[in-house]
BASE-534419 format. One line per 3 residues: number of its first residue (from 1); their letters; for each residue x, y negated, z of C-alpha. Coordinates in nm, 3 decimals, padded with zeros to 5 digits, always signed. Example, Ala and Ser with C-alpha at 12.3 -4.5 7.8 and 13.67 -1.06 7.14 Angstrom:
2
1) AS) +01.230/+00.450/+00.780 | +01.367/+00.106/+00.714 .
This chain:
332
1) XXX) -03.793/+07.120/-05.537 | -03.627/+06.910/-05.809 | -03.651/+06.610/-05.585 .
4) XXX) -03.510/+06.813/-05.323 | -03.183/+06.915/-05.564 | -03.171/+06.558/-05.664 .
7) XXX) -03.204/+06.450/-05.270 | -02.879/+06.702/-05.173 | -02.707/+06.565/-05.492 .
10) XXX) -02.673/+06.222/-05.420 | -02.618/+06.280/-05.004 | -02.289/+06.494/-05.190 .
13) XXX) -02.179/+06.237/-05.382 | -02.245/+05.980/-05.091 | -02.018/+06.222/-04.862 .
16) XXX) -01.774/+06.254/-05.144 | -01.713/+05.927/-05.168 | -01.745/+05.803/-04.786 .
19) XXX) -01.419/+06.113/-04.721 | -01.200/+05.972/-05.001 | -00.907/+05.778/-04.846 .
22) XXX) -00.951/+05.400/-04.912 | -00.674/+05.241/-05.093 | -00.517/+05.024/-04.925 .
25) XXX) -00.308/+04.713/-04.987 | +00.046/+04.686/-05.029 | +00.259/+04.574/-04.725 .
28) XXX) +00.434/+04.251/-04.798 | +00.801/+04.348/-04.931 | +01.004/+04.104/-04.730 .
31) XXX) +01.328/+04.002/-04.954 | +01.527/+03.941/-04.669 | +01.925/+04.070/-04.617 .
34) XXX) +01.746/+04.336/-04.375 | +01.470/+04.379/-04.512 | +01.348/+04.251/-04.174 .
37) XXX) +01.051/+03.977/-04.173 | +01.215/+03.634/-04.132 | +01.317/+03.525/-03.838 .
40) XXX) +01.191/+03.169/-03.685 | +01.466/+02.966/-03.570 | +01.273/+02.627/-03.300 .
43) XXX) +01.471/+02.370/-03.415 | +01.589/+02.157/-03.123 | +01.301/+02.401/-02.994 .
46) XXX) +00.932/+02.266/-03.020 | +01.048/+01.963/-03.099 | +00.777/+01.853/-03.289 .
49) XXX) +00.528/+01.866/-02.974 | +00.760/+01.804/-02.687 | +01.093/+01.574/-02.698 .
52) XXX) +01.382/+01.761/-02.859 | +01.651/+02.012/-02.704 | +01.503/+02.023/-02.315 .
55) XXX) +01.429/+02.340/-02.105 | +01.045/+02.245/-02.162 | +01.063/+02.226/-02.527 .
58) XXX) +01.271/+02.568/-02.587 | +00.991/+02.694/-02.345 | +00.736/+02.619/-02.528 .
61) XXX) +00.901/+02.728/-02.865 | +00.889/+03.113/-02.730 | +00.572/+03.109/-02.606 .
64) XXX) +00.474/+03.007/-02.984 | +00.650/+03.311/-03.110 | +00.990/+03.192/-03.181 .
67) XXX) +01.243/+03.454/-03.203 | +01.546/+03.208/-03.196 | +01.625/+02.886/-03.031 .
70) XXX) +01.871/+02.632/-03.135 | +02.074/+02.372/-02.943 | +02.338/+02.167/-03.055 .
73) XXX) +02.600/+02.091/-02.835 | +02.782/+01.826/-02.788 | +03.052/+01.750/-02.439 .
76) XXX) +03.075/+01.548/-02.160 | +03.319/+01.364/-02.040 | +03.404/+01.603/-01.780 .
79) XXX) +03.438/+01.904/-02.049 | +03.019/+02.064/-01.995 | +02.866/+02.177/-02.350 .
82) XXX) +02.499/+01.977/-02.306 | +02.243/+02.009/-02.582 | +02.194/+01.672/-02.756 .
85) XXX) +02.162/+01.666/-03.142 | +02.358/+01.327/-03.153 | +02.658/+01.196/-02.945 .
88) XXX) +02.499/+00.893/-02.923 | +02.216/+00.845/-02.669 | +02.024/+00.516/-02.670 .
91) XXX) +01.695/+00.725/-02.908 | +01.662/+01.059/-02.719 | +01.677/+00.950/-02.361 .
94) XXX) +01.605/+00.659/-02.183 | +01.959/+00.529/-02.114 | +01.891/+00.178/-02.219 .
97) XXX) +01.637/+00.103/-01.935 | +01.956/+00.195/-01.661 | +02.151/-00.096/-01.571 .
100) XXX) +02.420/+00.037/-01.431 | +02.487/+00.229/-01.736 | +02.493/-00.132/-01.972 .
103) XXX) +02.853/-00.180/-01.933 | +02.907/+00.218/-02.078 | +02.761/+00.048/-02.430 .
106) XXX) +03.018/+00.022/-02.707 | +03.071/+00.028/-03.131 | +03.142/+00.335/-03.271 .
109) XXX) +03.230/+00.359/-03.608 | +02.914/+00.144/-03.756 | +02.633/+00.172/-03.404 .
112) XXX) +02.644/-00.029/-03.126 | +02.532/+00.270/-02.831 | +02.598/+00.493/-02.507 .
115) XXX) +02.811/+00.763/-02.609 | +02.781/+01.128/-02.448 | +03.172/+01.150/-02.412 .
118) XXX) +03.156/+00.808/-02.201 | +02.933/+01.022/-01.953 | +03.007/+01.310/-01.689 .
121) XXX) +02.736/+01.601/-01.660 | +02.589/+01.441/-01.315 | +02.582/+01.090/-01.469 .
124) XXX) +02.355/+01.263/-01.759 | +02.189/+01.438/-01.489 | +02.003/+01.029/-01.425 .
127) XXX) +01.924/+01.030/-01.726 | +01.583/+01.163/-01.928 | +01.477/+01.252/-02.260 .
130) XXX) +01.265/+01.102/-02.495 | +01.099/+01.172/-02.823 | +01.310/+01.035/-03.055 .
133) XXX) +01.021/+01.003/-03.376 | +00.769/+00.726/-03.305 | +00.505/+00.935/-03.493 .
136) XXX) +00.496/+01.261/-03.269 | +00.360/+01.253/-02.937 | +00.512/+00.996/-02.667 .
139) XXX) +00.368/+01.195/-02.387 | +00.617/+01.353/-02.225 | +00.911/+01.076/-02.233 .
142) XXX) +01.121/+01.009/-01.942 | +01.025/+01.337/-01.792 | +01.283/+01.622/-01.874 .
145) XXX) +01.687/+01.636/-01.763 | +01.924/+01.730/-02.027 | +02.044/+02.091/-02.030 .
148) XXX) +02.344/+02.219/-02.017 | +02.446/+02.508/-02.273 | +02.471/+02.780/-01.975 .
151) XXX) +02.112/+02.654/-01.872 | +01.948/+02.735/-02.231 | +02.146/+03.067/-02.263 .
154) XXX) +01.996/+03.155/-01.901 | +01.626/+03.104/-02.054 | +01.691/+03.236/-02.373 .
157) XXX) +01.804/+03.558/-02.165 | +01.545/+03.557/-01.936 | +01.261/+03.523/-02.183 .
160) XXX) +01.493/+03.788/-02.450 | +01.537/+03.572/-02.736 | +01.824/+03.478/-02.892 .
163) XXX) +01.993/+03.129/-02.957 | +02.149/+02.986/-03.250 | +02.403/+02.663/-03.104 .
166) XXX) +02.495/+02.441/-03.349 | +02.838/+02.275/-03.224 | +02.823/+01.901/-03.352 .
169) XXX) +03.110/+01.717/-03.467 | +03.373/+01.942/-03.321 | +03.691/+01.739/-03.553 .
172) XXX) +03.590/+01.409/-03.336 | +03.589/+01.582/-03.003 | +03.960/+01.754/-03.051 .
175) XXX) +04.012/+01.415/-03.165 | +03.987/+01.251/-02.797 | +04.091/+01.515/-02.611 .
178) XXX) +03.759/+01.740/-02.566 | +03.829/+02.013/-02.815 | +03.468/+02.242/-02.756 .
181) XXX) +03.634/+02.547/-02.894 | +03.810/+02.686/-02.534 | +03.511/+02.604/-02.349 .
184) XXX) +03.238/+02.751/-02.639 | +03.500/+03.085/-02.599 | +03.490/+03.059/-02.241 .
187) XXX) +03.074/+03.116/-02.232 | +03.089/+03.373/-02.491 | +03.303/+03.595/-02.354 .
190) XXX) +03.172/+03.545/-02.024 | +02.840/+03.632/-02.131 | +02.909/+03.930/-02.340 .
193) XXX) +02.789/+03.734/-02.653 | +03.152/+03.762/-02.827 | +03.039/+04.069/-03.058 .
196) XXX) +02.905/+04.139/-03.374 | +02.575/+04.217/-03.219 | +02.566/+03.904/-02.973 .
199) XXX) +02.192/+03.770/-02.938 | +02.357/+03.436/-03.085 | +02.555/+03.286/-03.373 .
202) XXX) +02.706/+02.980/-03.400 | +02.696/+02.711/-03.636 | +02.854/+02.464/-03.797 .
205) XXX) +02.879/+02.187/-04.010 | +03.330/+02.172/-04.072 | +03.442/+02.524/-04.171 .
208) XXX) +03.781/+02.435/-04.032 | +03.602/+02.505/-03.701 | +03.442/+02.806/-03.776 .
211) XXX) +03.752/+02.965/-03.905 | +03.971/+02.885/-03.611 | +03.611/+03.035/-03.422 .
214) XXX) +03.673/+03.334/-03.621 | +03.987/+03.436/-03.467 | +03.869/+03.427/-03.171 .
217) XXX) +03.542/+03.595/-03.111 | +03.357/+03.825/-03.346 | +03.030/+03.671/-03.285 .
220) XXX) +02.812/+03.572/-03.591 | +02.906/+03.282/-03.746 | +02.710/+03.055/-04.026 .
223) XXX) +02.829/+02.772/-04.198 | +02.607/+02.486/-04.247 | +02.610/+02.283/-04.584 .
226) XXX) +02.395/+02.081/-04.793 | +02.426/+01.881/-05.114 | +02.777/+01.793/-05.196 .
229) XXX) +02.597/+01.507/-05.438 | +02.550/+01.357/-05.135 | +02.868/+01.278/-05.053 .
232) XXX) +03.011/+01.268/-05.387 | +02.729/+01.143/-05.653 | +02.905/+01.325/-05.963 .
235) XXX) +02.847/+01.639/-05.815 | +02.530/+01.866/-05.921 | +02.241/+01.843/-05.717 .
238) XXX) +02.279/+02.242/-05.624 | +02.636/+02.246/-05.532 | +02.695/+02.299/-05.168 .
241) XXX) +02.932/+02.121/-04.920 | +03.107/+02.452/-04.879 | +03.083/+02.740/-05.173 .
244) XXX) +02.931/+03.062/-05.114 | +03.298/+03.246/-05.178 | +03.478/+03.014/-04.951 .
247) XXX) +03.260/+03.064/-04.655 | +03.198/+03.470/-04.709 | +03.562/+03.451/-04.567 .
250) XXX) +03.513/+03.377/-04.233 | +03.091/+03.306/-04.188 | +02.847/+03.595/-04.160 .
253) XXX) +02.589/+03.350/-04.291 | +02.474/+03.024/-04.405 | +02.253/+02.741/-04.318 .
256) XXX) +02.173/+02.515/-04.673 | +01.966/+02.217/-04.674 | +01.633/+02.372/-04.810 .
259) XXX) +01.669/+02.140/-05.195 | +01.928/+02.382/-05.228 | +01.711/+02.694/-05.214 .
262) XXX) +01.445/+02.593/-05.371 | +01.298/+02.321/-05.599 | +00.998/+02.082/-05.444 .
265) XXX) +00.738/+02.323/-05.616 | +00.911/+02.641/-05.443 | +01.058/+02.729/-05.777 .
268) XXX) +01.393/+02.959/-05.687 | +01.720/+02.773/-05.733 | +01.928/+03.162/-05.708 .
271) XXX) +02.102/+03.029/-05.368 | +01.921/+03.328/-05.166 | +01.990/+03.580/-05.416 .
274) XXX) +02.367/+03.486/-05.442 | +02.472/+03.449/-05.068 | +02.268/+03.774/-05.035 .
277) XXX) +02.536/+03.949/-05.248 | +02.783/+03.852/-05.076 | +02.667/+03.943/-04.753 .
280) XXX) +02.564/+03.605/-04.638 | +02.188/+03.587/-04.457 | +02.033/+03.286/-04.537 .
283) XXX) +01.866/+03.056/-04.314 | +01.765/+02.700/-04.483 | +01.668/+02.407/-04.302 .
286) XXX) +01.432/+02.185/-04.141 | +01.073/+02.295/-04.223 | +00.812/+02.068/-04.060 .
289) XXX) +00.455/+01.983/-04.019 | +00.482/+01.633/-04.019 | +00.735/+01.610/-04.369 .
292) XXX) +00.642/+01.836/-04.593 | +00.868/+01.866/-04.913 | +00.621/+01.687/-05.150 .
295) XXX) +00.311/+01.553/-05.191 | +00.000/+01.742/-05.216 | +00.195/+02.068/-05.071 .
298) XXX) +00.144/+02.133/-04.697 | +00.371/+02.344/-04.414 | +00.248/+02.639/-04.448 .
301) XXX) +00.252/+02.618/-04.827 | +00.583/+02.549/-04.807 | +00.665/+02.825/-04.584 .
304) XXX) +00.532/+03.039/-04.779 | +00.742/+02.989/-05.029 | +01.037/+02.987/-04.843 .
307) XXX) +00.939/+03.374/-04.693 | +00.866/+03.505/-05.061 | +01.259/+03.372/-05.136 .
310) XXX) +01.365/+03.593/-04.886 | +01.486/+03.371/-04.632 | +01.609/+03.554/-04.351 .
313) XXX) +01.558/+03.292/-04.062 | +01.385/+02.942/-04.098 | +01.467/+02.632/-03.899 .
316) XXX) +01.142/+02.460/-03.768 | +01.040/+02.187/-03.544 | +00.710/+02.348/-03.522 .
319) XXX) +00.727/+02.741/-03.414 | +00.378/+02.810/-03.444 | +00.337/+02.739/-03.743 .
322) XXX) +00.603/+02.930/-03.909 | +00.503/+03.242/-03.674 | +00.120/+03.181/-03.829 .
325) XXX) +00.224/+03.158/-04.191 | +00.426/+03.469/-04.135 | +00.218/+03.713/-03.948 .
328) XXX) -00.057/+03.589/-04.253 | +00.192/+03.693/-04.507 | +00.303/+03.990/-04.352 .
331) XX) -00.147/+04.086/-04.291 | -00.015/+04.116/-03.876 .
């Protein structure tokens, strides 16, 4: 009988303790302006796989998980936003094996190249991309056209994610005649993406841009910056291009070289924290597998870091990656 009691009393205790809720662990606290998990922003889309702002390579960046795509645009003779990071073309397409294209070769400034402006939309139409880094794959050169603006927006609606167009040296464009500022309107308005809650912002590196961009459409803008010692070697190593105030007056949002975020050893610098009281979301740039911010400290240490800050979007040449480190983080 007494082994019997003892028998009941532990199958009571075992029941006790088997109906007791477990404790479970925290969800991650994301620090962002929403308090939204950070978005990932394919820079020039998967460009670290596939050569850099083509139909093929924004492709593949959403079916990694990317929840924005960015192209910069740049214009064609003829007046078409295309998506090229540079208006030169002689490293990201194979314009140098076309003959009839050697007499378009001039000096700009410092480089000797083909320049987009030089070029209408069918003449780029010849032409095809290349990967512009001789230590990512080489694969898929001289396969891919060169997409217009429209063209990405189409995808990015089709596949419902949203795009993030960085407009590239708009001051030199006005300068000969191709302002991109009518034209930019033009699509946004068209395409209903000329409100606060377009599925796109626009960035920028020259504020004077942005703010004449400002009057026109209410669509998010976010100015880009990045060390101001690099320009001018008195300045301190965290003071931006642009200040914080300056551009809460006309940018929803700001794009900082990541060294002014945080330190090599993800040690917080206060920039998150401070555009974040002004209203400012945050997303620092370029995080990628192949360049990681020091030695010894990997991509997806390095994201990590960058997530805990409370960035609210990341710029990435490699998508999955970012979407890994952050479902981890977030226990998805």
């Amino acid at each position: 009988m007494h082994h019997r009691l003892i028998g009941i009393g532990l199958a009571a205790i075992i029941l006790t303790a088997c109906t007791q809720p477990v404790e479970q662990a925290e969800p991650f606290q994301w620090n962002t302006l929403s308090g939204n998990p950070t978005l990932v922003i394919a820079h020039r889309g998967a460009s670290g796989d596939l050569p850099e702002h083509t139909l093929e390579a924004y492709s593949l960046a959403i079916e990694q998980g990317a929840d924005i795509i960015e192209p910069d645009l740049v214009m064609t003779a003829d007046g078409v936003l295309v998506a090229r990071h540079d208006r030169y073309l002689s490293t990201t397409t194979n314009i140098s094996d076309r003959p009839e294209f050697a007499d378009r070769r001039r000096v700009q400034g410092d480089r000797d190249d083909w320049w987009v402006e030089d070029f209408t939309l069918a003449e780029l139409r010849t032409l095809r991309a290349r990967q512009p880094r001789a230590d990512r794959p080489q694969d898929f050169n001289d396969q891919f056209l060169i997409p217009t603006f429209e063209e990405v927006l189409d995808l990015a609606a089709q596949a419902g994610v949203a795009t993030e167009p960085e407009v590239k040296s708009p001051g030199h464009f006005v300068s000969i005649g191709l302002d991109p500022g009518p034209e930019l309107v033009r699509i946004l308005r068209q395409r209903g993406l000329d409100g606060v809650g377009a599925a796109t912002s626009i960035q920028c590196f020259e504020p004077g841009f942005l703010a004449r961009l400002n009057e026109e459409v209410d669509t998010p803008l976010l100015m880009l910056v990045f060390p101001m010692a690099e320009l001018d070697p008195s300045a301190g190593p965290l003071v931006p291009t642009v200040s914080l105030a300056d551009m809460a007056a006309f940018a929803d949002g700001v794009g900082p070289a990541k060294s002014l975020v945080m330190g090599p050893d993800g040690s917080d610098t206060g920039f998150i924290a401070e555009a974040h009281a002004l209203g400012l979301s945050v997303h620092p740039w370029t995080f990628r597998d192949d360049q990681p911010v020091a030695p010894g400290v990997d991509a997806a240490t390095e994201l990590e870091w960058i997530y805990r800050l409370g960035a609210d979007g990341v710029f990435t040449d490699f998508p999955a990656t970012a979407v890994d480190v952050r479902d981890a983080l977030a226990g998805d």
